[in-house]
C-alpha positions in Angstrom: 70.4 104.2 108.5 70.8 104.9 104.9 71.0 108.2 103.8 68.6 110.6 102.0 68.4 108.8 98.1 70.4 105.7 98.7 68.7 102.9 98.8 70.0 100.2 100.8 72.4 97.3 98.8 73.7 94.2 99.1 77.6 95.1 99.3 80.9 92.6 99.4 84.0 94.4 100.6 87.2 92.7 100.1 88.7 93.1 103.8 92.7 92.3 103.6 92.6 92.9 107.1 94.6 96.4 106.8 92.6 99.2 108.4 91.2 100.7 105.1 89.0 97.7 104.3 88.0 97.8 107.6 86.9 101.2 108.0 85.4 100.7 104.5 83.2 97.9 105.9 82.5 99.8 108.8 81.3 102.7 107.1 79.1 101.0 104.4 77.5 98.9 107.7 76.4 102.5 109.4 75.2 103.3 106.3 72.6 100.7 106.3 73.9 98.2 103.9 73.7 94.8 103.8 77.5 93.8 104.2 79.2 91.0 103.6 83.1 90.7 103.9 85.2 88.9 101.7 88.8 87.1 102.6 90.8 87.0 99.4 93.9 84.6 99.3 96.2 85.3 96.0 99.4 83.5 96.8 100.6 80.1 98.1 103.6 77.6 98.6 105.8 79.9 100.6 102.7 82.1 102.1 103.5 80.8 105.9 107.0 82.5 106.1 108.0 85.0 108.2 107.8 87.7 105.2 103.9 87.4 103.6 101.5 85.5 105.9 98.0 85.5 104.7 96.9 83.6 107.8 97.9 86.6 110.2 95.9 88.4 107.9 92.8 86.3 107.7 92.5 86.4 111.4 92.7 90.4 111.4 89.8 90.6 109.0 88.3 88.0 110.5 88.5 89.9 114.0 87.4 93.1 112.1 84.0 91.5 111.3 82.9 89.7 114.2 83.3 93.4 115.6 81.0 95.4 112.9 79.1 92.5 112.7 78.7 91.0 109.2 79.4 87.6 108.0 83.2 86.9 105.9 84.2 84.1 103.4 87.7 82.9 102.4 88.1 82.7 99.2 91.1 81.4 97.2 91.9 83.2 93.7 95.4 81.7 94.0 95.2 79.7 90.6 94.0 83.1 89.1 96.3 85.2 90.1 99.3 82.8 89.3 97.7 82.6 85.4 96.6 86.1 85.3 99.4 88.2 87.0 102.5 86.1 88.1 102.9 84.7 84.9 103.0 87.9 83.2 105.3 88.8 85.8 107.9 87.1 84.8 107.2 86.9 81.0 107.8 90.9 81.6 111.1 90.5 83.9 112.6 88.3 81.6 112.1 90.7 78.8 114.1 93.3 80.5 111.1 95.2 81.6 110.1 96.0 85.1 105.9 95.3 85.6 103.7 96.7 88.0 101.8 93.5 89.3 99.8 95.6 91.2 97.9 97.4 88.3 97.2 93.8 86.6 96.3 92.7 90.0 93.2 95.2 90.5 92.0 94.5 86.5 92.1 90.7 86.9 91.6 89.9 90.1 90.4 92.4 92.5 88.0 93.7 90.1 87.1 90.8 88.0 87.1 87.6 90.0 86.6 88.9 92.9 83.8 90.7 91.7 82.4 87.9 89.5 82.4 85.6 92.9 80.6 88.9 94.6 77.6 89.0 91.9 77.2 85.1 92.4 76.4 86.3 96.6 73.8 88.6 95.2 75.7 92.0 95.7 74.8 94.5 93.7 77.8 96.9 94.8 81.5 95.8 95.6 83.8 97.4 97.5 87.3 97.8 98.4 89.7 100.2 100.7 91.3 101.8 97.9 92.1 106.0 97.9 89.9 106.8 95.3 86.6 108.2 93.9 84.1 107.3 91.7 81.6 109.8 89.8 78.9 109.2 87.6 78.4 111.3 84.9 75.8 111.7 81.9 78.7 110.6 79.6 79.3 107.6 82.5 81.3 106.5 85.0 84.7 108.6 86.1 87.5 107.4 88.3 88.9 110.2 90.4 91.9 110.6 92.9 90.9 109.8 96.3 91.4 113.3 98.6 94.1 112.3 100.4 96.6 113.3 98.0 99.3 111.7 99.9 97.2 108.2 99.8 95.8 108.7 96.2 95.7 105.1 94.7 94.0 105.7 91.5 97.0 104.9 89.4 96.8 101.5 90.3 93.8 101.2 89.3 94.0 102.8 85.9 93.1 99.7 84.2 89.1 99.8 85.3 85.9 99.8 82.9 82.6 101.4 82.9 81.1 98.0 83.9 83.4 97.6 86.7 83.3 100.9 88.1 79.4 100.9 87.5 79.9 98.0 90.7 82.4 99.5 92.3 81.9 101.8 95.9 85.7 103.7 97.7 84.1 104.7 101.0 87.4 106.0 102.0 88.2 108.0 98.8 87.0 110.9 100.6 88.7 110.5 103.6 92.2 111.2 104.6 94.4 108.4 105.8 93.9 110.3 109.8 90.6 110.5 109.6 90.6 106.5 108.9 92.8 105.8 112.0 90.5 107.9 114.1 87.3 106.6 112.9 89.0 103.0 113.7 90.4 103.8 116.8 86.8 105.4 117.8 85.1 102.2 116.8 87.2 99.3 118.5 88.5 97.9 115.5 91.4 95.4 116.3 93.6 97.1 113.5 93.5 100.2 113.9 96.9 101.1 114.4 98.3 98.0 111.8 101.0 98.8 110.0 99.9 100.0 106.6 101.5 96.5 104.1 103.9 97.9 101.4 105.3 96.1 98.1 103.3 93.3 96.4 101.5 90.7 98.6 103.4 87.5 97.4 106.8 89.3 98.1 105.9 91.1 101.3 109.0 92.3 102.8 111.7 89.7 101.8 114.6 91.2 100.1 113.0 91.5 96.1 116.1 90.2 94.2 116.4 87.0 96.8 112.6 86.3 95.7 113.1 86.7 91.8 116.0 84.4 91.9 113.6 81.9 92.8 111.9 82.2 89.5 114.5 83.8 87.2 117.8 82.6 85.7 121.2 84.4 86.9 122.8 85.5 83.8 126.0 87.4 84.8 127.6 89.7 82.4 129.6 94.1 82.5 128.4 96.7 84.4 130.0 99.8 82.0 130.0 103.6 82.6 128.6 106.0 79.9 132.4 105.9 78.4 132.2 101.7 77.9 134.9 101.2 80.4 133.6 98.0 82.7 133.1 99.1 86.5 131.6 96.0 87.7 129.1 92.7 87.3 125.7 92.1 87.0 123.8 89.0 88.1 121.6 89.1 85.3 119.5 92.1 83.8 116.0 90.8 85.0 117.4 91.6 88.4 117.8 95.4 88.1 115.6 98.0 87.3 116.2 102.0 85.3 117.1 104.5 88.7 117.8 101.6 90.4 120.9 102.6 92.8 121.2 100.0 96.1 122.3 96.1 95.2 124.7 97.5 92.0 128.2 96.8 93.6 130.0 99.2 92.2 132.7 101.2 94.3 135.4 104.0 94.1 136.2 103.7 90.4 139.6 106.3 89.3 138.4 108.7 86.6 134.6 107.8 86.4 132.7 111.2 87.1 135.5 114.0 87.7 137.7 115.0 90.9 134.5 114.3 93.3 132.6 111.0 91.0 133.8 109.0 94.0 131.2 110.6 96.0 128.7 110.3 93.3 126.0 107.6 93.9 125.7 105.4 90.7 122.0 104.6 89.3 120.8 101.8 86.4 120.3 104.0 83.5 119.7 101.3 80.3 119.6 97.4 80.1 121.3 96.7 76.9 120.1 92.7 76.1 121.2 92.0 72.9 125.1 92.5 74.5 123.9 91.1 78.5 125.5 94.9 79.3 124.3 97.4 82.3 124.6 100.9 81.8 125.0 103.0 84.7 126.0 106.5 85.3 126.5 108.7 88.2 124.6 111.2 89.9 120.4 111.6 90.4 120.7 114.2 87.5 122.4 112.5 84.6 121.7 113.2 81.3 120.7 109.4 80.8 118.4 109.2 83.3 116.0 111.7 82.1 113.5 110.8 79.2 111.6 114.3 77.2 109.1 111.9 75.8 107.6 108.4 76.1 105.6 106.3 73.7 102.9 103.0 75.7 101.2 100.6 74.1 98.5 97.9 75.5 95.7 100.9 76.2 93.4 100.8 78.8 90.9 103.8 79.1 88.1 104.5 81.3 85.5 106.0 79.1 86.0 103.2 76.7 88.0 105.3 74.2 91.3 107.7 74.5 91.1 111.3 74.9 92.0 113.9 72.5 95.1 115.1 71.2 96.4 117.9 73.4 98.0 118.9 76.8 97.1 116.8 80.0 98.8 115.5 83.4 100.9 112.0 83.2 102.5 110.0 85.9 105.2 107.4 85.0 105.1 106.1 88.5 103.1 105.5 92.0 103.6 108.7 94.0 105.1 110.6 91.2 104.1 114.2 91.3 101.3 114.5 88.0 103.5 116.0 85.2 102.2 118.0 82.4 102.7 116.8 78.7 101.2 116.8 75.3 99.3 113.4 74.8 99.2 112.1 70.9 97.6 109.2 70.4 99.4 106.6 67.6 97.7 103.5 66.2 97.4 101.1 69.6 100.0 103.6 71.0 100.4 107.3 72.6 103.2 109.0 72.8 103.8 111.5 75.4 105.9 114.6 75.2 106.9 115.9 78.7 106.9 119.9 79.6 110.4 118.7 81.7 112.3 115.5 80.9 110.8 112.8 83.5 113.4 111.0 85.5 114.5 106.9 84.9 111.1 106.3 82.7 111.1 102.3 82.8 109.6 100.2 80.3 107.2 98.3 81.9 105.8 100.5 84.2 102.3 102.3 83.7 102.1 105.7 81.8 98.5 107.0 83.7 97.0 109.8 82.4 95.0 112.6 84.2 92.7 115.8 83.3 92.7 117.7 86.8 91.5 115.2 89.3 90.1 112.3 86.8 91.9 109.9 85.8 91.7 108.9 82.4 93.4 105.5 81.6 97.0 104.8 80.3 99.1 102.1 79.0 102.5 100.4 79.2 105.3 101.9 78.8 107.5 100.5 76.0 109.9 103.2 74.8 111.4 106.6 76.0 114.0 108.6 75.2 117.4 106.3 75.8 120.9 107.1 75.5 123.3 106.1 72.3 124.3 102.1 72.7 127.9 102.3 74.5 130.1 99.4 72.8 132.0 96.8 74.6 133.7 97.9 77.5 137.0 99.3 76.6 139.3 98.7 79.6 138.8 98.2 83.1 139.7 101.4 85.4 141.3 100.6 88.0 139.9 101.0 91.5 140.5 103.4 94.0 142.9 101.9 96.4 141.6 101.0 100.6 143.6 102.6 103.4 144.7 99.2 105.3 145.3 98.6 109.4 148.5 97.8 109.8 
């Protein structure tokens, strides 16, 4: 039944046919709610390989509401998402930036098409299985962290408006990720011990630099060290991203790091365009890989307008620990200046801002901190000689 002061709704959850969507249906269906499920298919062409299958999906979800007992629809936003977010995909990885499809994903598709087609069924609430909270206030609407801090998903969803959380329900929000599993292993639901997906849908779990050079041009060009000397070869800069360390190539190089920089680990630390040059350096805690301040542009905030001028929480990526700074907003622009330097800050990515446990809003971020432009590489070092069999 529904509870003491809610009145029952007509609500369209968007089951992926993961277990949180489920659970989510589940719990808005005890609840008393008129629930109907909705299949959302974002990606096609090469969606019947053996790395993003939407159809194994389908039939999960599918499965997941003949058992609570509500009607689903398949519904294809694939044209949408392709002009919305994959386009601006690319656009950004050909610029040298790294995007977070995900983010663009919930603002233009999750929580505008798939909410527009929700309002054509009559619904008067949407829902979805993401880790978060929503709180109405006198001043309006707030998006806070779910509980589960491990499971938190509010920075992806940053990008939200009044009108869209006014529509919006999290019935897991308040739940931890255990309690979920229980709650669908207690009620028979087909997935309840699925494998939680990871990456973006359209990539699955292919390897990601074998799926951009679908899409992307190989441009090869140096790899140099933080001296200019040339250590290896790139395939192209769209194909690497700031901290990146696996896929760079790079061996025992003599004299790059000290008597033990062979056993240092290398990591991306700047993308130099104008010269086709990668930067990398050795060691988690290089100099170069740690950025005191920050600066984002194309703002997104949740109460319609940016907060004031003074010291709040930041995180510069998903499952970063919150990191406190002094926000300053500039004109369409904030600038950020960290408490401690925040490691590999990548244009691109989202700067999300946070108060305690509210989330705020954020933008992209377009400049940090960045090391002095190295010029050409000087000479090659010569590298460490292999023991051989004889």
């Amino acid at each position: 039944m529904v509870g003491a002061g809610v009145s029952k709704q007509r609500v369209v959850v968007g089951l992926s046919g993961g277990v949180d969507s489920a659970v989510s249906a589940w719990l808005l269906k005890q609840q008393g709610h008129d629930v109907v499920g909705i299949f959302m298919k974002n990606w096609e062409g090469d969606d019947d390989d053996e790395y993003c299958s939407s159809n194994v999906d389908f039939v999960d979800a599918a499965a997941v509401a003949d058992v609570i007992g509500i009607e689903i629809e398949h519904v294809n936003f694939a044209a949408e998402y392709r002009e919305r977010v994959f386009a601006e995909f690319l656009r950004e990885y050909e610029a040298g930036r790294t995007p977070n499809p995900d983010v663009l994903c919930n603002a233009e598709i999750k929580f505008k098409a798939f909410l527009d087609h929700a309002m054509r069924l009559g619904a008067q609430k949407i829902a979805t299985g993401h880790y978060a909270r929503v709180r109405e206030t006198p001043a309006g609407f707030q998006l806070l962290k779910g509980l589960d801090a491990t499971k938190d998903q509010s920075y992806f969803l940053h990008r939200l408006s009044q009108a869209q959380l006014a529509k919006t329900l999290f019935p897991v929000g308040e739940l931890a990720k255990t309690e979920v599993r229980r709650i669908a292993a207690e009620t028979g639901l087909p997935n309840a011990k699925k494998k939680d997906s990871t990456g973006i849908c359209f990539i699955g779990e292919r390897p990601f630099r074998e799926f951009l050079e679908r899409w992307l041009n190989r441009e090869p060009g140096p790899i140099v060290d933080e001296h200019g000397r040339e250590i290896g070869r790139h395939v192209g800069l769209s194909f690497y991203t700031l901290g990146q360390r696996q896929g760079l190539g790079i061996g025992g190089v003599e004299g790059a790091g000290g008597a033990d920089g062979l056993h240092q680990p290398w990591y991306v630390a700047h993308k130099d365009l104008e010269r086709n040059t990668l930067h990398a350096v050795q060691g988690h805690g290089h100099p170069w890989l740690q950025s005191p301040w920050l600066e984002a542009e194309d703002l997104s905030w949740i109460a319609g307008h940016a907060p004031a001028t003074g010291a709040l929480a930041a995180k510069t990526r998903y499952r970063q620990a919150d990191a406190a700074c002094r926000f300053a907003p500039m004109d369409a622009a904030f600038r950020l200046d960290f408490t401690e330097p925040q490691w590999a800050v990548t244009p691109g990515q989202s700067a999300v801002l946070y108060d305690g446990d509210v989330c705020l809003g954020g933008g992209v971020i377009h400049a940090a901190e960045r090391p002095p432009v190295v010029p050409a590489a000087v000479h090659k070092p010569r590298r460490r000689a292999r023991a051989t069999m004889g």
